[in-house]
N, C-alpha and C positions, 0 to 999 in steps of 0.2 A: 174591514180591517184584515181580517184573514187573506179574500183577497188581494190585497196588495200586497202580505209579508208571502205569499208565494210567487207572486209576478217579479217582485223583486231579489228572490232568490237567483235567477238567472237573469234578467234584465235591469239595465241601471237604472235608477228611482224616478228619475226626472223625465229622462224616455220613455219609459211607464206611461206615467202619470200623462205626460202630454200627448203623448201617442192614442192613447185610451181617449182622450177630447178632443185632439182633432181627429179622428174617426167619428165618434159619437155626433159632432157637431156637424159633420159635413152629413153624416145620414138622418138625421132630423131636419136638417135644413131640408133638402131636396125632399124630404116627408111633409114637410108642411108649402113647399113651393107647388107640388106635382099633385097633390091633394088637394089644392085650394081651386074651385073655380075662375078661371081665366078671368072674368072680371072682377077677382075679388082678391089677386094675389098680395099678399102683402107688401107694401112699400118700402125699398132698401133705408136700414135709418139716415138722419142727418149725421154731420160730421160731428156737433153735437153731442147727438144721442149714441151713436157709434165708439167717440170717447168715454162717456159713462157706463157704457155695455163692457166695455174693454178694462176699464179698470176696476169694476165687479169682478170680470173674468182672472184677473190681476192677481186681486187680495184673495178671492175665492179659492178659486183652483191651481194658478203659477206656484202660490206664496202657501195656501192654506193646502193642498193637496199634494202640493211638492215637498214642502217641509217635513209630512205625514209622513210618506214613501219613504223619505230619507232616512227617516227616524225609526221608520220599521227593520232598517235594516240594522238595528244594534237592538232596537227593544221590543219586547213580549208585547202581539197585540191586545194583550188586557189591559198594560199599564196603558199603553197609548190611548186605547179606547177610554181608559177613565180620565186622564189626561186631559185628550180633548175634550170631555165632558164639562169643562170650565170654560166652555164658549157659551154658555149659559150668564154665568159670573160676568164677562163682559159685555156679553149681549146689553145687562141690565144698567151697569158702568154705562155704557156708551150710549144706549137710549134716555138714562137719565141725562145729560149731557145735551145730546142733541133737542130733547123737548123742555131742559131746562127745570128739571121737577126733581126734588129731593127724594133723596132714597129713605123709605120709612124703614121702621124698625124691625121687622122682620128679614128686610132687605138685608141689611146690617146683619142680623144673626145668620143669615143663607148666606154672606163672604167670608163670615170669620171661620164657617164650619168647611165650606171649601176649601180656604188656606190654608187648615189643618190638612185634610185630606191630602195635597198634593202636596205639604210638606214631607208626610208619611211617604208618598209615593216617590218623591224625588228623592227621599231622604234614605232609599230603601237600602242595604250595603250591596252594592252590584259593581261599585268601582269611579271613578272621575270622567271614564268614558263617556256612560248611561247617564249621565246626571248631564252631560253636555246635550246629547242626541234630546233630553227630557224637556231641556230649556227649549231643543228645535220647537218640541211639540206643543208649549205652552203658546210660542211666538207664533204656533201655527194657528190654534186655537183662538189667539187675539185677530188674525187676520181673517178669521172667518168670521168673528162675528163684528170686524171693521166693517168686510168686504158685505155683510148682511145689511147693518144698517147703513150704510151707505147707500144701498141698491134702492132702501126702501124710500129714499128720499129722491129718488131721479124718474123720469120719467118711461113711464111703461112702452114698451115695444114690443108686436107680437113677434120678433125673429128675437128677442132678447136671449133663450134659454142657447140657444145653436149658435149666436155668433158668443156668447161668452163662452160657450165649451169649445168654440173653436180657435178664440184668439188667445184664449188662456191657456189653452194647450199647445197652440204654435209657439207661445214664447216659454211654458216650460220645455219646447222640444232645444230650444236655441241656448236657455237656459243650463241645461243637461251638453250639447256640446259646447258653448262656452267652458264647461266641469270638467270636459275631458271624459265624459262618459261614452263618446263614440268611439274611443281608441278600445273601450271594454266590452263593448257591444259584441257577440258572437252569436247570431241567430241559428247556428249549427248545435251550439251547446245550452239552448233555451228551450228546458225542460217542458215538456207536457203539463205538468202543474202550472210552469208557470203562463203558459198559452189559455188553460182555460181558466187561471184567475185573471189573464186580460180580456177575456171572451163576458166572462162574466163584471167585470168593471166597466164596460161599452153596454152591454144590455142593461146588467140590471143596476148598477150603479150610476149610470151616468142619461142614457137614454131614458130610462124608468125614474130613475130615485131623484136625479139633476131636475131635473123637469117639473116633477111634482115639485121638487123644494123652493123653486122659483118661483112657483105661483102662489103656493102657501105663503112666502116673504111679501108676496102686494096685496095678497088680500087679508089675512091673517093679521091679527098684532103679535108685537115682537116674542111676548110671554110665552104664546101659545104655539108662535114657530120653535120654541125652544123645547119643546116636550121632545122633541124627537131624542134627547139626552138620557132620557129616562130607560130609552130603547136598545138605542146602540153599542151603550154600556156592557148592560148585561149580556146580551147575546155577543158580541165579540169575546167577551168572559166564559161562556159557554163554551166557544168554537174552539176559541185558542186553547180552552186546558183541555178539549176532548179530541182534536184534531190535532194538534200542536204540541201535545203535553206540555204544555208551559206549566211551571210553579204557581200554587197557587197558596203564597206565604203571608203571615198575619198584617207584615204591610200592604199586598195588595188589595186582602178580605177589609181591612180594618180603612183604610186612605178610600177604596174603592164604596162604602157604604158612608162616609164622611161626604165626599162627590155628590154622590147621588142625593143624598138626605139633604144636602143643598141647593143642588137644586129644584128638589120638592118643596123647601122651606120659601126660596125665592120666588117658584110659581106661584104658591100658597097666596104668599105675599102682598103680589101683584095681579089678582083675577083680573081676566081681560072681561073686556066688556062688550056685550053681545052688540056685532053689527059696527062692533068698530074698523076703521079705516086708518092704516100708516098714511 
């Protein structure tokens, strides 16, 4: 989070963001192409599979990474970090759904304590702006955890993590000029800051962090892909009020512990079960 509200100080959000995956996606690929034994290269997917890769890549990173960026550029990444932190809340919506299994009772208490939280959040007095960019990040937050279960139901491909950081980030590049974000483009006035929080969203975000979370979604169940909420929270809360001085006011203390407590209450809820398979 931090990274991106500095990349996108000088670079527009969606160039960013797409730009950061197809880099990432084409140095993974040829990483896994050049490193595989010659009889053992992996097979380019069908057109099939190649569709379901793509529109992972889609809700994931076009829709779920692009709306982020966008959104960092009016709001504090604490708020946004707890924000998306309700990709949890419909991870559990949508997995209920998709396996057809009612939401138990704890469930139930982990949504209602979330919608408080991100009422406080959204509700915080910052203006008609922030409440708009807020909705981006909700919308952002339902497509990641669309673009999640969705993936978990398609079939697995070992080129899956590279061609989704790569076609998801070609069309948030086209995305971003469709926007008009190339007429704002000035690589002459793109700060150093914001150069190495792209330096650092190609490594360690997207090369490193994409990677791993893609495999965690096919082998993992949904519950326990979602822990990662517990994490990202807090340390973007860290970052931003120590590197950022962002405000740190009793709706984002009070909405931001509401978030989290919810989605502790929904893991709680829902223990996954050892050895289990999406």
């Amino acid at each position: 989070y931090l990274a991106i509200r500095v990349g996108v100080e000088t670079i527009p959000p969606y160039l960013m963001i797409g730009t950061r995956y197809v880099i990432a996606g084409a140095i993974l690929f040829g990483l896994q192409w050049s490193l595989a034994p010659r009889h053992k290269k992996p097979p380019l997917p069908t057109v099939k599979q190649l569709f379901h890769i793509t529109m992972v890549g889609v809700l994931l990173l076009t829709v779920g990474n692009g709306l982020l960026a966008v959104s960092e550029t009016r709001v504090d990444t604490s708020v946004a970090a707890l924000l998306v932190a309700s990709t949890s809340i419909w991870m559990l919506l949508l997995e209920a759904i998709r396996i057809r299994k009612p939401i138990g009772a704890a469930s139930i208490a982990g949504l209602i304590l979330g919608t408080l939280g991100i009422a406080l959040l959204v509700g915080k007095p910052s203006g008609g702006t922030d409440v708009f960019y807020m909705a981006l990040l909700l919308l952002s937050a339902f497509s990641w955890a669309l673009g999640s279960i969705y993936a978990r139901g398609t079939e697995h491909h070992p080129l899956t993590a590279p061609i989704e950081m790569f076609t998801g980030g070609l069309l948030a590049v086209i995305a971003g000029l469709c926007l008009g974000e190339g007429s704002h483009l000035n690589l002459a006035a793109v700060s150093l800051q914001s150069w190495l929080g792209m330096l650092w969203l190609i490594i360690g975000g997207a090369l490193a962090g994409y990677t791993a979370f893609t495999y965690v979604l096919r082998t993992l169940p949904a519950a326990t892909v979602s822990t990662f909420n517990y994490v990202n929270p807090v340390v973007a809360v860290l970052l931003g009020v120590t590197f950022l001085h962002e405000p740190m006011t009793w709706h984002v203390a009070a909405g931001g512990v509401a978030v989290i407590a919810s989605v502790v209450v929904i893991l709680l809820g829902n223990p996954s079960t050892e050895g289990e398979k999406p």
